[in-house]
N, C-alpha and C positions, 0 to 999 in steps of 0.2 A: 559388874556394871562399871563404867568407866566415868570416872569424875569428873563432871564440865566445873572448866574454870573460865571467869569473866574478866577480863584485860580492860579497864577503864581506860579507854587513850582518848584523852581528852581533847588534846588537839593535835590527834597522829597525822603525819602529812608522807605522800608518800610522790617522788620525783615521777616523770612523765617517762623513763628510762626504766625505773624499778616496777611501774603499772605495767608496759610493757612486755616487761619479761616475767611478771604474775600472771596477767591474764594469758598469753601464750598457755605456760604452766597449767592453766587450769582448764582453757577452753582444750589439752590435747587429754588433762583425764576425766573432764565430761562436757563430751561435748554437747550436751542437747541444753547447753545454760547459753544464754543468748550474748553474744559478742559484748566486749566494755568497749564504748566507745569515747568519744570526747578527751581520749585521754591527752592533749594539750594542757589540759587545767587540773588546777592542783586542788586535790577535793579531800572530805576527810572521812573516817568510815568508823566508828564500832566495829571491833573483830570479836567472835567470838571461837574460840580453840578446845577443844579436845582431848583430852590426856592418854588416849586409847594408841595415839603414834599413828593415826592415818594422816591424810593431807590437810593441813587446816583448810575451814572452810565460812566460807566470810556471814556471816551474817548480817544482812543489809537490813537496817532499819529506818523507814524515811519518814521523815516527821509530818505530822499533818500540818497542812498549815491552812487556819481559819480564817477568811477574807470578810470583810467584812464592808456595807457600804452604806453611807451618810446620804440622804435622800432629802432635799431640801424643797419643797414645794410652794410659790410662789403664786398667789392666788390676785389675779390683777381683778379689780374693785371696778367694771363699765358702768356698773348700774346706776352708783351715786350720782346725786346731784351735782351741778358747779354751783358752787359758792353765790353766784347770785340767785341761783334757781331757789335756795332754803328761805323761805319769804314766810313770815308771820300770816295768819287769817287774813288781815287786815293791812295787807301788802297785794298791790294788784301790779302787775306788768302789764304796759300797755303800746303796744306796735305799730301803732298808725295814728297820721295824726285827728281821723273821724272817732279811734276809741277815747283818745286825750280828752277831747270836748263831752261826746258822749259820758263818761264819768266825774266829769267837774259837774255835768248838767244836770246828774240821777244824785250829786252827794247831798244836795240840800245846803243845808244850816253848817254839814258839817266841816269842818274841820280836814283841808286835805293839802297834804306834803308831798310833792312834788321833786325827788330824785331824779336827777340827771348823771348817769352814768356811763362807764365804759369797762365791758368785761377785760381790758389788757391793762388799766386802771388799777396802781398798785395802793393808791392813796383811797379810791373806790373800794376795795376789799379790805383793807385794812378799819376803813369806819363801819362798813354794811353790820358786823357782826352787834355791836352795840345799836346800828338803827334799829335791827330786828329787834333787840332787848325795847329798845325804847318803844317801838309799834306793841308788843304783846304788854306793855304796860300801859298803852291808852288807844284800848279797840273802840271808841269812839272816835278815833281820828284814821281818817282814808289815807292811805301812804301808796301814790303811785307811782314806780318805776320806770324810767324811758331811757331804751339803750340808746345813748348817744349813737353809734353805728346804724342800727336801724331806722333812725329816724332823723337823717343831718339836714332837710330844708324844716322843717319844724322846732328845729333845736338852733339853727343858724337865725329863722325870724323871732326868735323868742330870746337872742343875745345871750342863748350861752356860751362861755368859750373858754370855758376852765370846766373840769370837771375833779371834783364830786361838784355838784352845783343844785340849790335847792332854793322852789317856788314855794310859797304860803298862798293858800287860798281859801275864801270861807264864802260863800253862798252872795247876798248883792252888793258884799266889800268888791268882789273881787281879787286881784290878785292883791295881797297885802302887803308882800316883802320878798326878796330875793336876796340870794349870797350864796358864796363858795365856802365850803367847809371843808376841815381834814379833821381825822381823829382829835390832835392836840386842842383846834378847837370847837370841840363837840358840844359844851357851854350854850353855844350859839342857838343850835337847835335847841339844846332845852329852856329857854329864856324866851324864846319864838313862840314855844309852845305853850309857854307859861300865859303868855301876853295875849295870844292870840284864840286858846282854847275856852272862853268865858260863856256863860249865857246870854244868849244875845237872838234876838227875834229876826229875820232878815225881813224886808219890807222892798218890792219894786224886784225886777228881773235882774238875773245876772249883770255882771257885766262884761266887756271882751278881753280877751287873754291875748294882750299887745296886741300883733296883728292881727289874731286868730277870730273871727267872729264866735263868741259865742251862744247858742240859740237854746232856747229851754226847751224840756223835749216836750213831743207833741207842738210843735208849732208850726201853723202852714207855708207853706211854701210861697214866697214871690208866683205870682202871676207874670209870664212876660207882657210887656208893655202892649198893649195893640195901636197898631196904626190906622190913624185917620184921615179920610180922601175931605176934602174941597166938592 
């Protein structure tokens, strides 16, 4: 039985001259081993040899190699809200200016704050988060919303023109107070509300919201005038 012996070449290199004239050598005493090719490049091999005295014979060993891939998945969020959409109970958005009056007319006695905003309004988003805290801490008072954009001749005849910008209104005061707020001075509104939030009975009808007629609901209509002949 003939002794295999193992040659550790660690890093045996072998010229593009010397491949040449091996595989020659080997493809002529067998040939049914498939041609070496590539031989430009200089590669390295594990040999293992024989002590029997036949032709050394290479043993190729080629290493596996485990690839492996990083898969990062990215999950875009359409469903949420925008930031003005997240609104307290007692947060109404209102689009036109027959809901504006409409909802000053159904609040009664109570208590309602009037935001003037703009959703590109970096000053706007920056306070909203704290108005919401302040709306779910006083659900007796009506907090309604009016995108500046949606609604510029009713925001134009009611002289707003700074936004964040806020109305006070309570049942037949009327409108009570107006002013421009930001975050730093948030104050403002809660000293408004302070003032303004009291028990207090309203007596006689609304009254109008500057330009804006205000009519209590269920109220009839004008009659056109009719004309009279001689």
């Amino acid at each position: 039985m003939a002794d295999v012996i193992r040659l550790p070449f660690h890093s045996l290199r072998f010229s593009s001259s010397l491949l040449t004239s091996f595989a020659s050598s080997l493809n002529s005493l067998q040939p049914g081993l498939p041609p070496i090719q590539n031989l430009d490049k200089r590669v390295v091999y594990p040999l293992l040899y024989s002590s029997a005295g036949d032709f050394p014979r290479p043993a190729f060993r080629p290493r596996k190699q485990l690839v492996s891939f990083k898969v990062q998945a990215t999950v875009t969020e359409t469903d949420q809200p925008k930031w003005w959409e997240k609104n307290a109970p007692n947060m109404v958005d209102v689009h036109s200016t027959q809901e504006f009056l409409g909802a000053l007319g159904h609040a009664g006695d109570r208590l309602v704050i009037v935001e003037f905003y703009g959703t590109w309004c970096a000053s706007c988003r920056a306070l909203f988060p704290k108005l919401r805290r302040t709306a779910e801490e006083h659900p007796e008072i009506l907090f309604l919303k009016v995108n500046f954009d949606e609604n510029k001749p009713m925001c134009k005849s009611m002289n707003v023109k700074v936004l964040p910008y806020f109305h006070f209104y309570r049942g037949a005061d009327g409108q009570l107070e107006s002013f421009s707020c930001s975050l730093a001075k948030f104050q403002k509104i809660k000293d408004a509300i302070e003032t303004h939030n009291t028990a207090r009975c309203s007596i006689g009808p609304p009254k109008g919201v500057g330009d804006l007629k205000l009519e209590p609901p269920g109220a009839p209509k004008d009659k056109p005038a009719e004309s009279t002949s001689v």
